[in-house]
C-alpha positions in Angstrom: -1.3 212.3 167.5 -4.4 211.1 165.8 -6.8 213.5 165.2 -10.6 213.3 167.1 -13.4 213.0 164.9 -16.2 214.8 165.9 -19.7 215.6 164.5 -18.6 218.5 162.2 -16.3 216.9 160.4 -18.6 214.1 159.4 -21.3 217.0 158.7 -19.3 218.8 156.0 -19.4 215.9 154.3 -23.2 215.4 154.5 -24.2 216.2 150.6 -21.5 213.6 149.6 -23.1 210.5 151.8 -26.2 211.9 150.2 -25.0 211.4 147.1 -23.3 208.1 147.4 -26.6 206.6 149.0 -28.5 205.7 146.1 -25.2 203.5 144.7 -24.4 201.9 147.9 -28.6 201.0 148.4 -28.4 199.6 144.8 -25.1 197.8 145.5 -26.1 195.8 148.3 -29.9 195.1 146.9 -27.9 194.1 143.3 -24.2 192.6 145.0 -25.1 191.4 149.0 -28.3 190.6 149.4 -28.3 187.8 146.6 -25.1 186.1 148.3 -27.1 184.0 150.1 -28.2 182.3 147.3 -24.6 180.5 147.3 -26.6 178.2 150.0 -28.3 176.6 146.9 -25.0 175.2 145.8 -25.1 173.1 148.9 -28.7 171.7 148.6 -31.0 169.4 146.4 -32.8 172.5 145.1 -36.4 172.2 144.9 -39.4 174.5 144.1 -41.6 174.1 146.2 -39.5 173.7 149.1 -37.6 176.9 148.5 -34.5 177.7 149.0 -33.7 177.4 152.7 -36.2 174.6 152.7 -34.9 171.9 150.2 -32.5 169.4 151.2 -28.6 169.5 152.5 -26.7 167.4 149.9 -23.1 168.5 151.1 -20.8 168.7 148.3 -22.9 166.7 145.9 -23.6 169.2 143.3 -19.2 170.2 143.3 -19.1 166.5 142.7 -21.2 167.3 139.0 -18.2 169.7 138.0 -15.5 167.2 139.1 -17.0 164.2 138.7 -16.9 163.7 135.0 -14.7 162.9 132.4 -15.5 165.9 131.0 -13.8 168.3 134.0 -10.4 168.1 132.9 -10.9 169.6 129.1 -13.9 172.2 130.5 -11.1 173.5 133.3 -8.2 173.2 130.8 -10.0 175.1 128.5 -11.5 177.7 130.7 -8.2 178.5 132.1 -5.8 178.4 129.0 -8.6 180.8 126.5 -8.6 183.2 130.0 -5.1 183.1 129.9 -4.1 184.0 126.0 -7.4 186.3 126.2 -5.5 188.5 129.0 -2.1 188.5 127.2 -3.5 189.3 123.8 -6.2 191.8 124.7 -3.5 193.8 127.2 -0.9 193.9 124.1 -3.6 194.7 121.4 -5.2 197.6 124.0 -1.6 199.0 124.7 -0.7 198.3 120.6 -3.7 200.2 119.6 -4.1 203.2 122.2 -0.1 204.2 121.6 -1.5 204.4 118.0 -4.3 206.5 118.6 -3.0 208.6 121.0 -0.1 209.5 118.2 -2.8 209.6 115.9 -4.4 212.8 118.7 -0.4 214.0 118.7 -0.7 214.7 115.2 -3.7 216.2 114.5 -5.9 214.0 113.1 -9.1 214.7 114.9 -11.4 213.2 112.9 -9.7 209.7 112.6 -9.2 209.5 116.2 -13.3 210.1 116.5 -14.2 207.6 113.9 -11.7 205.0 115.9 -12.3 205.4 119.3 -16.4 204.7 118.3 -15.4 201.2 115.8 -15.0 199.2 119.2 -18.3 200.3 120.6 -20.0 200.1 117.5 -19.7 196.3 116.9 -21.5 194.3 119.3 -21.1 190.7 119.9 -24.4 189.9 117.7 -23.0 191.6 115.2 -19.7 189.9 115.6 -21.3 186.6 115.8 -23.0 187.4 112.2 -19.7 188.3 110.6 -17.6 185.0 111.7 -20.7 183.1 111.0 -20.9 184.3 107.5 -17.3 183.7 106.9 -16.9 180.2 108.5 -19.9 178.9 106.8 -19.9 175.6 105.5 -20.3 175.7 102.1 -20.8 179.5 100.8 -18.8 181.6 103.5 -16.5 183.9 102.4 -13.2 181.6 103.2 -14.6 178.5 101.4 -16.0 180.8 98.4 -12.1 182.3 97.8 -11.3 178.1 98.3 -13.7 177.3 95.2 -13.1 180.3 93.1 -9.1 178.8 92.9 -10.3 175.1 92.5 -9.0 174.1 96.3 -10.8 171.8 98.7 -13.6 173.5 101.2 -12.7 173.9 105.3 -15.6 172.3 107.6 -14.8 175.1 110.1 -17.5 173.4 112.7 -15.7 169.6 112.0 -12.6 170.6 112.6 -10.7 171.7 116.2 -7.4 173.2 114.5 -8.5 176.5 114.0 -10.9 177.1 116.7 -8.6 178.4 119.2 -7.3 181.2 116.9 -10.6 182.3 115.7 -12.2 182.5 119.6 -9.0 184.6 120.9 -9.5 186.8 117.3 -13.5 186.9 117.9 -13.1 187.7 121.6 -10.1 190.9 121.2 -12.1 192.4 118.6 -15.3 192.2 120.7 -13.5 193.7 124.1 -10.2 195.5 123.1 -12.1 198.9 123.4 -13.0 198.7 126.7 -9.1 198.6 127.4 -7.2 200.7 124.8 -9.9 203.4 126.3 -8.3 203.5 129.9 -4.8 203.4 128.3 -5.7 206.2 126.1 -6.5 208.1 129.5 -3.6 206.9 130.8 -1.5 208.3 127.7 -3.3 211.4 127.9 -2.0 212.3 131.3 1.6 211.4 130.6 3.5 215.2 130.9 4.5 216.2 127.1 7.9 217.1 128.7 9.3 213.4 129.2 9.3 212.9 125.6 10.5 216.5 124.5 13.3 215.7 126.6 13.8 212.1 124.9 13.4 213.6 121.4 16.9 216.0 122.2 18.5 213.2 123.7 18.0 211.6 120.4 15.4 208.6 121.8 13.2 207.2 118.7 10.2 206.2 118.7 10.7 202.7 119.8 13.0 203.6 122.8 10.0 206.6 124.3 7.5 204.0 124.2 9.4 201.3 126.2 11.4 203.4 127.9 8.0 206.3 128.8 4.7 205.1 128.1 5.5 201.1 129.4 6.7 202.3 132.6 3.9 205.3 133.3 0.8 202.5 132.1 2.0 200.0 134.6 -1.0 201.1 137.3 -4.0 200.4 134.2 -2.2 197.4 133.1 -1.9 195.9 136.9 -5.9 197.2 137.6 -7.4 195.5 134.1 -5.4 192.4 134.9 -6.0 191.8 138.1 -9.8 192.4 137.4 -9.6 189.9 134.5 -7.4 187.2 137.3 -11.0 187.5 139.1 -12.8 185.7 136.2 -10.3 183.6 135.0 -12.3 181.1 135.9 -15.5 182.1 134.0 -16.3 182.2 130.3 -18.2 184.6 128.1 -21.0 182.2 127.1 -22.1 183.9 123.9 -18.5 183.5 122.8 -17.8 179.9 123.6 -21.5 178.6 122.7 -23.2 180.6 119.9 -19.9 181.0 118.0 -19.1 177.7 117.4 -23.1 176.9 116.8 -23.1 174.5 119.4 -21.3 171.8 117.4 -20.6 168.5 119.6 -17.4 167.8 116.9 -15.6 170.9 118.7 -16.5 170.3 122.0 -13.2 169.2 123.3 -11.8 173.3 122.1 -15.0 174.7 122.8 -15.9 173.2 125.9 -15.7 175.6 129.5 -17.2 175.3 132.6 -20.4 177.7 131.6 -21.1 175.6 128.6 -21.0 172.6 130.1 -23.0 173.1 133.1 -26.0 174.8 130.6 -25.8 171.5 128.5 -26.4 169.6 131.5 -28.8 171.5 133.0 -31.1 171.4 129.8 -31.1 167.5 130.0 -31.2 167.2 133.7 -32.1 170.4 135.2 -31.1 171.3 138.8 -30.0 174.7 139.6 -27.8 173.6 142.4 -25.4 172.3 140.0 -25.8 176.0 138.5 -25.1 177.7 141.4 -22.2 175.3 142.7 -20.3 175.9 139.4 -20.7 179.5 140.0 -19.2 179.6 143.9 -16.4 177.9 142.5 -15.9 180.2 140.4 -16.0 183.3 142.0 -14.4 181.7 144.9 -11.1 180.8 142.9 -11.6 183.6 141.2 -11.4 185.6 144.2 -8.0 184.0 145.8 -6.6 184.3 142.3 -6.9 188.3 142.9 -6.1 188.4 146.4 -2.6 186.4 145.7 -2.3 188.3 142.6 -2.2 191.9 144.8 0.0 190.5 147.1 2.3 189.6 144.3 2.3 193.2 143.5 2.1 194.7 146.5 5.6 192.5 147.6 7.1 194.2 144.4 6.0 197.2 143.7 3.4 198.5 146.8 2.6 201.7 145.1 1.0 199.9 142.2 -1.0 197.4 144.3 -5.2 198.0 143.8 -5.0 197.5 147.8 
């Protein structure tokens, strides 16, 4: 029998709603309110009409995205760098909080604080300055080694080859803290006991990892990829357009959705085409991580987000 609600249950909880006002107020000014904005993606946008005044163009600013020849290399590559960017940021997080946290196991206090900060410490400017000084053309670090032993210089921003490995490199170091953080958390409430009990029944190291810390980090790794399924379809712009400088010779590596549809709208202009790019991106987005739950939920309910 379901219990009736009544007024003094809901006033014990008074001081919480109080306190949960000022987030919910800035979430729907910050995260509702703008959402009807997405009816720009379906109109000929235009200032001085506004934005419930301008004209209904249908689908022709989706038309933009797919219309080209370019949409097949901008989706590819939005979708494939999304993909390895989840696989190798989950195994480098994982990789380096088991390190750290054995790092805490053992003492070393001071290591562990010096780090847990290096992540947070390097932001993407500074990122951007380091790659660009080592893939510069003539006097970057690489090509510099290159001359000193009498070999040929690489024209890192003529050449596609490479630029796949250096974005995934660029883009782990830049975010990997974020991640190895919540396993580190994760780690940290894992009871001590489990692998006192593995060490007598003669488990190495190896074995209490797979067979421990896998298993009891499978909630965190399910939550931070299902929240990085949600923007598969989106790109970090600074990575994909001020690392490579912008060079037209790598556009068919470098190329995603965001880049393309900023290139276009500095030569044509129309924020329509803006805003259609991003419905369809948070719209795909979106089913991604409502299949992707149900995925989980089939298998394993327990470790669904909902």
């Amino acid at each position: 029998m379901k219990q009736k609600l009544t007024w003094a249950h809901f006033k014990q909880f008074i001081p919480l709603y109080i306190m949960m006002l000022p987030s919910l107020v800035y979430l729907f000014i910050n995260n509702y309110i703008p959402m009807a904005g997405i009816v720009v993606a379906f109109k000929k946008y235009n200032v001085n009409d506004g934005m419930f005044g301008s004209a209904w163009c249908g689908l022709d600013n989706f038309q933009f995205l797919f219309g080209t020849s370019d949409a097949f290399v901008m989706i590819r590559n939005t979708l494939l760098y999304n993909v390895a960017f989840i696989i190798v940021n989950q195994a480098v997080g994982i990789a380096l909080a088991i390190i750290i946290s054995d790092v805490i196991n053992k003492g070393l206090k001071k290591l562990y604080q010096s780090s847990i900060l290096l992540p947070f410490l390097l932001s993407m400017v500074v990122v951007s300055y380091i790659v660009f000084a080592f893939l510069s053309q003539e006097n970057g670090m690489f090509n510099s080694i290159l001359k000193s032993m009498g070999k040929d210089i690489v024209y890192w921003y003529q050449d596609n080859g490479p630029w796949p490995f250096i974005l995934i490199f660029v883009n782990c170091w830049k975010g990997v803290g974020y991640g190895s953080l919540i396993y580190i958390a994760g780690i940290a409430g894992i009871d001590p006991a489990f692998y006192e009990a593995a060490e007598l029944d003669g488990a190495n190291k190896w074995q209490q990892i797979t067979r421990i810390t896998l298993p009891c980090l499978v909630p965190q790794i399910i939550t931070l990829v299902l929240m990085a399924i949600g923007r598969i379809f989106a790109s970090d712009f600074g990575l994909f357009y001020q690392i490579p400088q912008n060079s037209g010779a790598l556009f068919p590596t470098t190329q995603t959705i965001d880049t393309y549809v900023y290139r276009a709208l500095i030569q044509a202009g129309g924020i329509g085409r803006s805003s259609a790019a991003g419905v369809f991106q948070s719209v795909v987005g979106f089913t991604l991580v409502m299949i992707s739950n149900a995925v989980v939920r089939k298998v394993s309910a327990e470790n669904a987000m909902f």
